[in-house]
C-alpha positions as CSV (number, residue, x, y, z in Angstrom):
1,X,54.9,82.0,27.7
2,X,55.5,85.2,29.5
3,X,52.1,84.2,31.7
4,X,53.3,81.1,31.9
5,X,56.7,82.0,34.0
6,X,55.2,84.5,36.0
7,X,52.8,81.9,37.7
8,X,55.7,79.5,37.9
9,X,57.6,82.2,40.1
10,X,54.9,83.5,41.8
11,X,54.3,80.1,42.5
12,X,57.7,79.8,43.8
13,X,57.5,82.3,45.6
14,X,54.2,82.5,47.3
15,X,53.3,82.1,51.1
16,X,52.1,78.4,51.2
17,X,55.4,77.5,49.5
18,X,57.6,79.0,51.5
19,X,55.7,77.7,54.6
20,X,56.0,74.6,53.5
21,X,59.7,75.1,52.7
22,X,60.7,76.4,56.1
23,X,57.8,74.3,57.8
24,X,60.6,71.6,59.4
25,X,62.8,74.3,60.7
26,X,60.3,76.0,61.9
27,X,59.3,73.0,64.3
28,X,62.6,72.0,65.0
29,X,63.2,76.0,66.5
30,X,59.8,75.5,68.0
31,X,60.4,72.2,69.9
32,X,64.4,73.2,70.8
33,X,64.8,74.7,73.7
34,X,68.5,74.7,72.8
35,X,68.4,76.4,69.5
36,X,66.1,78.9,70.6
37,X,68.7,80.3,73.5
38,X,71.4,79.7,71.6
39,X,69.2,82.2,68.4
40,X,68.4,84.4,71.2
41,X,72.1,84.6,72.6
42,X,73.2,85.3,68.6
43,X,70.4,88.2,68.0
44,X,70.4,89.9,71.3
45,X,72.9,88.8,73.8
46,X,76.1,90.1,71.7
47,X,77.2,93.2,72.3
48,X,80.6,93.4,70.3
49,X,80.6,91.9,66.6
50,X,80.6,88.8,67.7
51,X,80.8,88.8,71.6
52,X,79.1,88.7,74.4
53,X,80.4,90.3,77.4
54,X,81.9,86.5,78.6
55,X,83.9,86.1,75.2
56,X,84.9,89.8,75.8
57,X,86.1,89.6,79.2
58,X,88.3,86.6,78.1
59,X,90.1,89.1,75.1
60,X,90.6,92.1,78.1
61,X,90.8,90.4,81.1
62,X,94.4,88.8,80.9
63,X,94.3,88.0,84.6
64,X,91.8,84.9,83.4
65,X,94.9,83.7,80.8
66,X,97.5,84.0,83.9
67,X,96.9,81.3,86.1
68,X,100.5,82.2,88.3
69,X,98.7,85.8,88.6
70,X,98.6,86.3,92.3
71,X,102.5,85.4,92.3
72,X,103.1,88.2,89.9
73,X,101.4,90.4,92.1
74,X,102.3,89.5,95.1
75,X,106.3,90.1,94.0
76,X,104.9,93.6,92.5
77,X,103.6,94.8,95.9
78,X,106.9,93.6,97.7
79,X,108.9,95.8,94.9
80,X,106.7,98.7,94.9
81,X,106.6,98.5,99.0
82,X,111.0,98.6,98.7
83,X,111.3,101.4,96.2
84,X,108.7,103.4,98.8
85,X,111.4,103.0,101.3
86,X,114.4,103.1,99.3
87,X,113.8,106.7,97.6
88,X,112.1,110.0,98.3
89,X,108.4,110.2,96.9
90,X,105.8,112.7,97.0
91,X,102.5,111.5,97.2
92,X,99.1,112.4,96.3
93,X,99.8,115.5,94.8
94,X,96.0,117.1,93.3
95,X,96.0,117.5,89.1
96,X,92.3,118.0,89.3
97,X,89.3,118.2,91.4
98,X,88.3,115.0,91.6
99,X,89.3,112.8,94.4
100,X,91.3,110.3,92.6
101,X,92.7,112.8,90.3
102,X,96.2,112.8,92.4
103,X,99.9,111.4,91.3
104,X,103.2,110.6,92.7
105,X,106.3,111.3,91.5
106,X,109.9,110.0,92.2
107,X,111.9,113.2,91.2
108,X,115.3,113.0,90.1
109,X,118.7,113.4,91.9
110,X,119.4,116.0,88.6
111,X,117.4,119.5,87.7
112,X,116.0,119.2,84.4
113,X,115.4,115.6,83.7
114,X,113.9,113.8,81.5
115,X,110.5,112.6,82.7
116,X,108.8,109.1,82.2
117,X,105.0,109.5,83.1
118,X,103.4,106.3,83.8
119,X,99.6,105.0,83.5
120,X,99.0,102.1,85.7
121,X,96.5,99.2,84.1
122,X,93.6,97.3,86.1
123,X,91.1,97.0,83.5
124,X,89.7,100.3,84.0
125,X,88.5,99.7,86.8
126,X,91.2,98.4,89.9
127,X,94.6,98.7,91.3
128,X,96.7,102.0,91.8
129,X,99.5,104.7,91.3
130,X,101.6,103.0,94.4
131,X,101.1,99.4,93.2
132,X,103.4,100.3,90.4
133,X,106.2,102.0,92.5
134,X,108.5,99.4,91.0
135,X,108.3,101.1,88.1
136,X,110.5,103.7,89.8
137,X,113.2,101.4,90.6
138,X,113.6,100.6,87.3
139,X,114.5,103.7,86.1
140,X,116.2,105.4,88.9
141,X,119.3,104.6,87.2
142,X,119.1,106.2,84.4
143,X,118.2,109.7,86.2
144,X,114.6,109.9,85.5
145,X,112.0,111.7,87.2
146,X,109.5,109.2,87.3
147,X,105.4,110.4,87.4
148,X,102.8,107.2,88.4
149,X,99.3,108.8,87.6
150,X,96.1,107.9,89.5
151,X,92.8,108.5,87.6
152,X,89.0,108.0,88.3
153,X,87.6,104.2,87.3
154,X,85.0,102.9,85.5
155,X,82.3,101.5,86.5
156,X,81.8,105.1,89.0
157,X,83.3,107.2,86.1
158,X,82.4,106.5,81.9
159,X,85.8,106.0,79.8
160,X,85.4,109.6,78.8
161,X,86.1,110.5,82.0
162,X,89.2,108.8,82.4
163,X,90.7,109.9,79.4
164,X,90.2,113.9,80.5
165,X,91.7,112.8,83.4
166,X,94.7,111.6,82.1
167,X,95.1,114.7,80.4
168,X,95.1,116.9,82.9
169,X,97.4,115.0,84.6
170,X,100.2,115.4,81.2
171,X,98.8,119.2,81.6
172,X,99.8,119.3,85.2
173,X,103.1,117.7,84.6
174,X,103.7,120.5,81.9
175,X,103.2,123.7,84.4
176,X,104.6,121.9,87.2
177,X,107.2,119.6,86.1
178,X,110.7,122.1,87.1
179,X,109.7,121.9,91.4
180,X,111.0,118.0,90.9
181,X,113.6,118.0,88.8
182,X,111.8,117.2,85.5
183,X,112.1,118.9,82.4
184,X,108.2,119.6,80.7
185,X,110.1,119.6,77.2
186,X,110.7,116.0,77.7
187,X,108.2,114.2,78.6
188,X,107.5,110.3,77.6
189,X,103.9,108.8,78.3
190,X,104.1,104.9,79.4
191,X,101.4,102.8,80.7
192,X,100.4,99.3,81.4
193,X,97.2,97.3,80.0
194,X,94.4,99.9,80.5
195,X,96.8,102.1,81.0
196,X,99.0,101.5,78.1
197,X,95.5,102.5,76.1
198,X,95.1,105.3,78.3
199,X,98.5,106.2,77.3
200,X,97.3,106.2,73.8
201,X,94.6,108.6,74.2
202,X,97.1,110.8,75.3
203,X,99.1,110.6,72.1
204,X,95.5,111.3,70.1
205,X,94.8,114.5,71.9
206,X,95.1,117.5,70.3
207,X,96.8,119.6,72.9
208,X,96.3,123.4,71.5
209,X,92.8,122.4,71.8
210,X,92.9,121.0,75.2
């Protein structure tokens, strides 16, 4: 008996069988142009879990879900352009040695302010510090020195890059923060889309290390 079963599942399990098993979807791959992008795509085109960089794109770029976007940021510019003009601004001021490592601040009317930091988005890689001037507007009444950091961008700079960057801007804001009002105890990190992850690093770093 025991000789028996063991030809049975060699037999079962032998290379003619499962040729002949598999035979039919091995033709249909063979003769499918279709199914054979579509197993290429699945093996080698993903590069997420499940994405490719199309599906991906469509989960981070939210500009593609926001058909009115060019009226949002057409009314961003005109309020950024206002607050320019309404309120006194330094610009480009150097927190590194790169060239994009640079922010603006907004001080406050009020020594020793509390300080809101702010991250602009563009998926990493577009837009600026003075795009989001607005953002100044909308705290200028509650006495905040507002900070809009520029950093480098991918694709010319890797993520790491932009994370250190951010950094050094919070450690700028730290030594520097008292020639614009701004008190370096009190300091609240903000940012939008990219930024807002950006701003997250910033909350992972371990600053006695930094």
């Amino acid at each position: 008996k025991g000789q028996k079963r063991a030809k049975k599942r060699f037999h079962f399990f032998s290379p003619v069988f499962l040729l002949l098993k598999f035979l039919p979807v091995l033709r249909l791959v063979e003769t499918s142009k279709t199914l054979q992008h579509a197993a290429f795509t699945l093996l080698f085109m993903r590069i997420y879990k499940q994405y490719d960089k199309d599906a991906l794109d469509r989960q981070y770029n939210n500009l593609l879900n926001s058909p009115d976007q060019k009226v949002h940021l057409e009314r961003w510019e005109i309020l950024s352009r206002e607050a320019e003009k309404k309120y006194a601004v330094s610009k480009n001021i150097p927190y590194g040695e790169l060239p994009d490592e640079k922010l603006d601040i907004f001080p406050s009317q009020h020594p020793g302010s509390k300080t809101l930091s702010f991250i602009h988005g563009g998926y990493w890689y577009k837009h600026a510090a003075s795009d989001f001037y607005l953002v100044a507007e909308a705290f200028r009444s509650y006495g905040l020195t507002t900070v809009l950091i520029d950093y480098p961008l991918r694709p010319a700079f890797p993520m790491d890059q932009l994370v250190v960057s951010c950094r050094r801007a919070i450690h700028w804001l730290q030594q520097n923060l008292a020639k614009y009002n701004g008190n370096p105890e009190q300091v609240y990190v903000s940012g939008h889309s990219a930024g807002a992850h950006l701003a997250a690093m910033m909350m992972a770093t371990d600053w006695p290390q930094f």
